[in-house]
C-alpha positions in Angstrom: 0.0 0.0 0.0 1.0 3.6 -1.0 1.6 5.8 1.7 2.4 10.0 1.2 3.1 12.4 3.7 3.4 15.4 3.1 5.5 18.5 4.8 7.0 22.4 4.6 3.4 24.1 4.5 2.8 27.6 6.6 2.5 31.4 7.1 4.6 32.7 4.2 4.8 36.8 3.1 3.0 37.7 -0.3 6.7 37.4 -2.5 7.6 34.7 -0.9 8.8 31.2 -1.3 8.1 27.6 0.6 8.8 24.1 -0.3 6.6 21.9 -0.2 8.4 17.7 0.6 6.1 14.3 -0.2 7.7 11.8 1.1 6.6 8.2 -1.0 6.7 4.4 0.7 5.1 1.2 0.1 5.8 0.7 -3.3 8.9 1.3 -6.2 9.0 5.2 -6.4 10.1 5.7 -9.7 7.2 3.8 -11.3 4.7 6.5 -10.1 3.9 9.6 -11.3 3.5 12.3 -8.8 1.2 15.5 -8.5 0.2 17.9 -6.6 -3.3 19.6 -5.8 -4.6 22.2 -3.5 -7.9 23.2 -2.3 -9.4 26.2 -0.5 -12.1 26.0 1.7 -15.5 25.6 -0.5 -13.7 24.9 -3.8 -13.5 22.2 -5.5 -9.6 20.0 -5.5 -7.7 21.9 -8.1 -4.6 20.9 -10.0 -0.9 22.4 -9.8 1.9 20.5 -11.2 2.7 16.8 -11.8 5.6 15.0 -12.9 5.9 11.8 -14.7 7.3 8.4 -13.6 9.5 7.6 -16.6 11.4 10.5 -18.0 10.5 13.4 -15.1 8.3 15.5 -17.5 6.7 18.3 -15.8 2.9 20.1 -16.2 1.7 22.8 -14.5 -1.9 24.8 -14.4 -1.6 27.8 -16.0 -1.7 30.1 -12.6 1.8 29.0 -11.0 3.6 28.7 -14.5 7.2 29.9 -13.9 6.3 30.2 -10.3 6.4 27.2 -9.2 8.5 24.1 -10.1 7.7 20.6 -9.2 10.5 17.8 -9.2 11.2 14.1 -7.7 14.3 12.8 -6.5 14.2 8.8 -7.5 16.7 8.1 -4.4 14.7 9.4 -1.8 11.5 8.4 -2.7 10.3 12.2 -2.3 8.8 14.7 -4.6 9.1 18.5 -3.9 6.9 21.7 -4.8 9.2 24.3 -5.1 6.7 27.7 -4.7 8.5 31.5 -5.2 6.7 35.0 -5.7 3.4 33.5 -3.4 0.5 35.5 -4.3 -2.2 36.3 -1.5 -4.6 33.6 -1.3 -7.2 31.6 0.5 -5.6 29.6 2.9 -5.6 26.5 1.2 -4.2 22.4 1.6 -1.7 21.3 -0.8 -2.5 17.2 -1.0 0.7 14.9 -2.8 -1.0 12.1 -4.7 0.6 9.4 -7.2 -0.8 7.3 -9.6 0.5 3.6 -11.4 -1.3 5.3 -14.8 0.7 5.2 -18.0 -0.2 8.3 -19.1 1.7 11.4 -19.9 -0.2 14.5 -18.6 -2.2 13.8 -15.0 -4.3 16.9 -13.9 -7.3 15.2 -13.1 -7.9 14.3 -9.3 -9.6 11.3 -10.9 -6.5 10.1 -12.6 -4.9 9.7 -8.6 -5.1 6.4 -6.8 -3.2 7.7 -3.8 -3.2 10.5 -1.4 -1.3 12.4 1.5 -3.2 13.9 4.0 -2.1 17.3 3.1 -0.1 20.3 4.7 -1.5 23.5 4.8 -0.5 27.2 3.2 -1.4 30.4 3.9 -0.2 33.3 2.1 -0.9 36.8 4.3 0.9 39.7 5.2 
């Protein structure tokens, strides 16, 4: 069974930059491709990045598009969320999920078997 856990949310400035870790276990690492979603309270899951299991290709929502930068390292089983010049926003949770699907672009929450519980981020002056 897949487990994800996922750390580095918080309180960070309008400008500024946190990392997001998801650390993977339970199964081969570099077979799964990896994503990340958030979610504000009463809106819907929405997609942010993903990267792929086989050659490390990236996809990111429109939004965070040379904001943000997703990437995996294969040896420690953990994927990161790299986020720089953090606009204001609803507080929301950024979940970690993987998926076994052979597919080359993810976004869906649908396309996800697994999930992390989440880490929160809030973005306030």
């Amino acid at each position: 069974q897949v487990q994800l856990v996922e750390s580095g949310g918080g309180l960070v400035q309008p400008g500024g930059s946190l990392r997001l870790s998801c650390a993977f276990s339970g199964r081969t690492f570099n077979r799964y491709s990896m994503g990340w979603f958030r979610q504000a309270p009463g809106i819907e899951r929405e997609f942010v990045a993903t990267v792929s299991w086989s050659d490390g290709v990236t996809y990111y929502t429109d939004s965070v598009k040379g904001r943000f930068t997703i990437s995996r390292d294969n040896a420690k089983n953990t994927v990161y969320l790299q986020m720089s010049s953090m606009k204001t926003k609803h507080p929301a949770i950024y979940y970690c999920a993987t998926t076994w699907a052979r597919r080359s672009v993810l976004t869906s929450p649908s396309d996800y078997e697994y999930w992390g519980q989440g880490t929160q981020v809030t973005v306030s002056s």
